[in-house]
N, C-alpha and C positions, 0 to 999 in steps of 0.2 A: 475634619479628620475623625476615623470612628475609632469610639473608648478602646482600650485593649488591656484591662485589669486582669492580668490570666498571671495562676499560681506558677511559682518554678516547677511544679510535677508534672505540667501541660506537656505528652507527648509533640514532639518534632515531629512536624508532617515534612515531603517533601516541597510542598508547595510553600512552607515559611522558607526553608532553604533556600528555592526559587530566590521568594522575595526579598530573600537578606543580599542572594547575588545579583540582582538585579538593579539594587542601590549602585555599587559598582561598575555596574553598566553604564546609569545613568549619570552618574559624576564624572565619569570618563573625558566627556566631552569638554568641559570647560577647560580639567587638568592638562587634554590634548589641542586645543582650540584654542585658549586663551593665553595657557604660560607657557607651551612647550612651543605651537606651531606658527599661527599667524596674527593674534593680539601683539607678542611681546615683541616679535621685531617690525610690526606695525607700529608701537610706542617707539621703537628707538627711532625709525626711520622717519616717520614721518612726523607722529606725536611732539616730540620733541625737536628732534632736528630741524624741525620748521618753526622752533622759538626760538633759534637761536643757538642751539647748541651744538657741539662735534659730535662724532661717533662715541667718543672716549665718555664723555661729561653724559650723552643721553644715557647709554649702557648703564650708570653711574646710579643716574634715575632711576631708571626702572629698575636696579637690585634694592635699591634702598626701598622703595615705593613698597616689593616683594617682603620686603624686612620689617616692614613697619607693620602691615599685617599679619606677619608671623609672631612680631612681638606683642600682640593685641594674644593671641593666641595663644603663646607663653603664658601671660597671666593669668588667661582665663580658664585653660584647659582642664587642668585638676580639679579647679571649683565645681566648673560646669558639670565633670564628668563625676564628683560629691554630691552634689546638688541632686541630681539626677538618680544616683544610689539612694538615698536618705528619702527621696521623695515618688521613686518608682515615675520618674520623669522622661528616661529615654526616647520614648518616642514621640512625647508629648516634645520635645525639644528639638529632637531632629525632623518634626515636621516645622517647625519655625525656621531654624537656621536654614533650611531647603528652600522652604519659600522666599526669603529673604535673598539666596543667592540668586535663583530663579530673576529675580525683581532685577536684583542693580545690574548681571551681565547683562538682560535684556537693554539699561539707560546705558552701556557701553556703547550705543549708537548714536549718543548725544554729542561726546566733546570730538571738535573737528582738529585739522593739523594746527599744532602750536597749542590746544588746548591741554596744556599738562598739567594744572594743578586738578580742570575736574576729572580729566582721565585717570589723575593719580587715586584721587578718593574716591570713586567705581571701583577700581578696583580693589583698593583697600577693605572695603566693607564685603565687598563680593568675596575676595579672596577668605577675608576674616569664617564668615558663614560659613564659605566650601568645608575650610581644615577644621569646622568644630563639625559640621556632620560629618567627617570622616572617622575622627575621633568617635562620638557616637555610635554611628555604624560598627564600627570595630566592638564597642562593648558588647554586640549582644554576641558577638562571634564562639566564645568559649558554652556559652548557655545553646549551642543549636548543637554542638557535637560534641566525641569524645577526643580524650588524647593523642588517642593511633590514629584521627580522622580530621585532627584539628590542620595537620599541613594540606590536606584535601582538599577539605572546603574554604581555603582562604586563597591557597592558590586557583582554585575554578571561579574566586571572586576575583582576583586580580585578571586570570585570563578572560575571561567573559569582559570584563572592566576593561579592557586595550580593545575588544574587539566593539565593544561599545564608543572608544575614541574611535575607532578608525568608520563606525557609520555617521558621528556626526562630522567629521573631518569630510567624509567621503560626500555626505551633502551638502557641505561649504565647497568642495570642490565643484561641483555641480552646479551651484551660485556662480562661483568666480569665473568658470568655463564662458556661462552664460553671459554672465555681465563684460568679460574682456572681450566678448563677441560685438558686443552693443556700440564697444566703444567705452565702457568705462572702466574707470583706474583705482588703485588702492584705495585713494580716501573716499569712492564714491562705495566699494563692495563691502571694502572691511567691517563696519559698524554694522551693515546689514547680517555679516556672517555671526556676529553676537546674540542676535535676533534669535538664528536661526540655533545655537548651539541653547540657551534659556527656553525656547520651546519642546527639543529636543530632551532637554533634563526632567522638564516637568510631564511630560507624557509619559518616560520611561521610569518615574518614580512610583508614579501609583501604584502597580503591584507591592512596593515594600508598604507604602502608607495604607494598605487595604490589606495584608494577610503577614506582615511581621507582628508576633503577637509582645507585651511586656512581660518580664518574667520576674520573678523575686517578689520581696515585701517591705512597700511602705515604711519609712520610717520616720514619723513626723513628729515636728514640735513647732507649729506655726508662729510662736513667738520669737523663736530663735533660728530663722530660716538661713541667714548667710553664714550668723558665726558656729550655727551643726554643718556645714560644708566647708567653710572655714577650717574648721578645728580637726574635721576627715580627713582634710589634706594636709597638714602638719604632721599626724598620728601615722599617716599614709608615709610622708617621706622618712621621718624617724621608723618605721617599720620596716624600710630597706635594711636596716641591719642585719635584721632577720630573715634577709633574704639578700647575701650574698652576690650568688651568682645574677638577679634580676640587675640590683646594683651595678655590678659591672659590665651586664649588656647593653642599661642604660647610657654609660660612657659609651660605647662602641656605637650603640645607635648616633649620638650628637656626634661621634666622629665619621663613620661613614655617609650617614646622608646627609652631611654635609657637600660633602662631593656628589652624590646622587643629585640634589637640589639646583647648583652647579650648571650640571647637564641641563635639566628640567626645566629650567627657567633660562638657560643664555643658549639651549641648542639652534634654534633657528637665527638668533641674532648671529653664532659663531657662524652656522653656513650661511649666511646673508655674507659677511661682512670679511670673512675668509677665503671660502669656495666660490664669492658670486651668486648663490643659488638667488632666484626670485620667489614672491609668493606663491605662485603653482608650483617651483621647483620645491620648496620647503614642505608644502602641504600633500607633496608623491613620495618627501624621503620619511616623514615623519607618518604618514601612512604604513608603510612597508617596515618602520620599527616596531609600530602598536602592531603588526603580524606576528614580528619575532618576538617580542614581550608579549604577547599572550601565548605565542607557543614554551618560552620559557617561565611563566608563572604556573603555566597545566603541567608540564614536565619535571621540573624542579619539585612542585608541591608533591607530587606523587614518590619523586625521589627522599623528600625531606621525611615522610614519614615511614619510608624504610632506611635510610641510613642515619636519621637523625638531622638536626635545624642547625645546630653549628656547624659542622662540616659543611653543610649545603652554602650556608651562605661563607665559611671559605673559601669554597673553590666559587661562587659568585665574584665575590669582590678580588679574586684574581681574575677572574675574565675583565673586572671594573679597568683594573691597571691595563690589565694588554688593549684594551679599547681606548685608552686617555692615550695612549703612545702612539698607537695607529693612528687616530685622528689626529695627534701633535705634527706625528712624520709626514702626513695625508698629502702628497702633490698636484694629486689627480684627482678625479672622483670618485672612479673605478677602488681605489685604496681607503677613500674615506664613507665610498657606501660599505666597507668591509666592516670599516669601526662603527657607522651606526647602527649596523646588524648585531654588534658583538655589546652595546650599548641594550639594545632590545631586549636579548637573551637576560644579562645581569639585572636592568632593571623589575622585570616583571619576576624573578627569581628572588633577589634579595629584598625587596620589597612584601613578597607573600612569606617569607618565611621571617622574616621580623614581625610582620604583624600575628603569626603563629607561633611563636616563642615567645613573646609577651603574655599571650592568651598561656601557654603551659606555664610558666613562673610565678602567673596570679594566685592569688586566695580569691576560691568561690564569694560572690556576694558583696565583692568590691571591684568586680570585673571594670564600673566606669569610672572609679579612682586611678588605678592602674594603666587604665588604659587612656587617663588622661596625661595621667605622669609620662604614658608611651609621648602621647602628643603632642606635652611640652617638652620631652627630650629631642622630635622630630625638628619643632619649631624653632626651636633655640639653633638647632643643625642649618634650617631652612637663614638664616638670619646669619651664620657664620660662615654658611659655604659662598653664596649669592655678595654678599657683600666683599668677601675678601677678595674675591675674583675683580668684582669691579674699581676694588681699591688698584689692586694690582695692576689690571688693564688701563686703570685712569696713570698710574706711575709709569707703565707701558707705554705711552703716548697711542692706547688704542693698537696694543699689538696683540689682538686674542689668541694667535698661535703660541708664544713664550706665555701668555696666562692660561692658558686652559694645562698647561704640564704641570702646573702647582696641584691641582686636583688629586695628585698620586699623594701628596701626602696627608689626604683626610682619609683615603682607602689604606693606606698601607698602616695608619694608626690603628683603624678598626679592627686589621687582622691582631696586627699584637694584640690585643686588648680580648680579643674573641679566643686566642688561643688560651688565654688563664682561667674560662669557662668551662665547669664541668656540667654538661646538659641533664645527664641523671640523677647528681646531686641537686641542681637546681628544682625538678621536678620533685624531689624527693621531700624537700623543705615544705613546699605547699599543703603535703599532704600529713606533715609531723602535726601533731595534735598539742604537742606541746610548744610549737611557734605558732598556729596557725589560728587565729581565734578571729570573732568578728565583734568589732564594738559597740 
């Protein structure tokens, strides 16, 4: 990877631009490929169900497996993203954890049906790496723009980001087409479409690892490497005080991607195991949603930065609710491709503008503290939405239609919580001189 020591007064070309959105391109794929479309109800189906277990106990599985990696990420996220401030480490870091995901989805092709404890820990470490280069990625977001441009450029990352799922999607589909032509079946294609989404990542990453520059300065004391990141992070969460409004978006984030996560990780299991869909029917619906979430993270972001980030992601997370209901009501599938379009829209929406209102609520120069705390509030979300579902469903005796209607109450928390936000106070605090210092 080449050096990238460059001052924070380094003009923004468009070509860093590029490569910041381009990362989002390239992570797309596993987020779409592995948790959303055809890995996870590959684990339920066959991973699992061919040890032994029912619909109810695998689904069980694979939130917890989800969980366990989220909670590796919880811990480490703030540190990492300290670490990384204090040490002008960013991309020195996010070309690791990249490489590292790259690695283990590609051994996603190793463990066979019934193989669940090694499929469990592939994914564990794979998933772990994905959400700390996300987290990464996002810090340098606030350093490439301004305030009026921050919903902009996050949303063309997220929309670019679905359209990047939907071409490594679209060349698993191309595999599967193939291989159900030959004569082969699930457990013969699956593993190979892992192959093919870890090739896919690491080809479309290189413009970020070749022209995303590092920005800010060093701040080192080689003696005391963990407990100056340690101690960043402690000072970091006692400094929500003094910041209000971030405080309490923090809450709204763990409550609504909670339900976001939910979706993300049991959608293909729910049309598997609901609708009947199979794995080509999974990988044409969840296709046609990475359309809609990317035309709703380029639209919404455009919107966000004329009406403002709370509002935007209010009326999101009310489309969230009318999509949990439609798909609850869903009989047909004509009614429930309605809900995963209206799925599409919210996610690529509320997603861009979360990660764009973290960026306006930061203090400059701590951009990867904050925005690790962003990603330990996501992961702790990812670990209470996923799991409660599957608790639910396991008490359900495997009824995901009566589980999936609990999800309205992680989205209808995050409204209340979002309405006691004021977005210009919030802004306002970052830039008082008298809270806003750096240590």
């Amino acid at each position: 990877m080449p050096k990238n020591n460059t001052n924070i007064s380094t003009p923004v070309t468009r070509r860093e631009k590029l490569a910041w959105i381009m990362y989002d391109f390239a992570n797309s794929g596993y987020t779409t490929v592995v948790l959303t479309t055809i890995y996870n109800a590959y684990f339920v189906s066959t991973i699992a169900m061919n040890n032994g277990f029912n619909s109810a106990k695998a689904t069980l599985i694979w939130t917890l497996t989800i969980a366990i990696g989220n909670l590796l990420v919880l811990f480490s996220a703030p540190i990492l993203g300290a670490y990384a401030d204090i040490h002008q480490a960013r991309k020195k870091l996010l070309f690791i954890v990249t490489a590292a995901c790259i690695l283990f989805t590609a051994l996603l092709v190793i463990p066979e049906a019934g193989d669940v404890a090694l499929a469990s820990v592939f994914i564990i470490i794979s998933y772990f790496m994905f959400a700390s280069g996300e987290n990464l990625i996002a810090a340098f977001l606030p350093e490439l723009t301004t305030h009026n441009d921050i919903g902009r450029l996050s949303g063309m990352g997220w929309s670019i980001g679905f359209l990047g799922g939907l071409v490594a999607l679209a060349l698993c589909m191309a595999y599967v087409l193939w291989a159900e032509s030959v004569g082969q079946v699930a457990s013969d294609y699956v593993p190979v479409t892992m192959l093919i989404v870890a090739l896919f990542f690491a080809i479309a990453t290189i413009p970020t690892m070749l022209y995303l520059k590092e920005r800010g300065h060093a701040h080192i004391n080689k003696d005391h490497i963990a407990s100056n990141a340690f101690k960043r992070v402690i000072s970091t969460i006692k400094s929500l005080n003094h910041y209000p409004e971030l405080r309490r978006f923090m809450m709204a984030i763990i409550s609504f991607q909670a339900g976001i996560y939910i979706v993300i990780v049991l959608a293909a299991v729910y049309a598997e195991q609901v609708m009947g869909f199979d794995t080509k029917q999974n990988i044409i619906l969840i296709g046609i949603v990475n359309i809609t979430a990317a035309i709703g993270a380029f639209g919404f972001g455009h919107l966000q930065d004329k009406s403002g980030s709370i509002k935007t992601l209010l009326f999101t997370l009310l489309l969230w609710c009318i999509a949990i209901i439609t798909a609850w009501s869903s009989q047909d599938i004509n009614s429930f491709w309605i809900a995963a379009n209206l799925i599409g829209l919210s996610l690529g929406a509320s997603q861009s503008a979360s990660r764009a209102l973290v960026g306006l609520f930061s203090p400059a120069g701590r951009y990867g503290e904050f925005f690790g705390l962003w990603g330990m509030c996501v992961k702790l979300a990812a670990i209470i939405g996923p799991i409660s579902y599957g608790l639910i469903n396991w008490l359900n005796n495997g009824n995901h239609r009566d589980s999936i209607l609990t999800t309205l109450v992680f989205f209808i928390l995050g409204i209340v919580i979002l309405l006691t936000i004021d977005e210009q106070r919030g802004k306002q605090r970052v830039t008082d001189q008298h809270i806003f210092r750096q240590d």
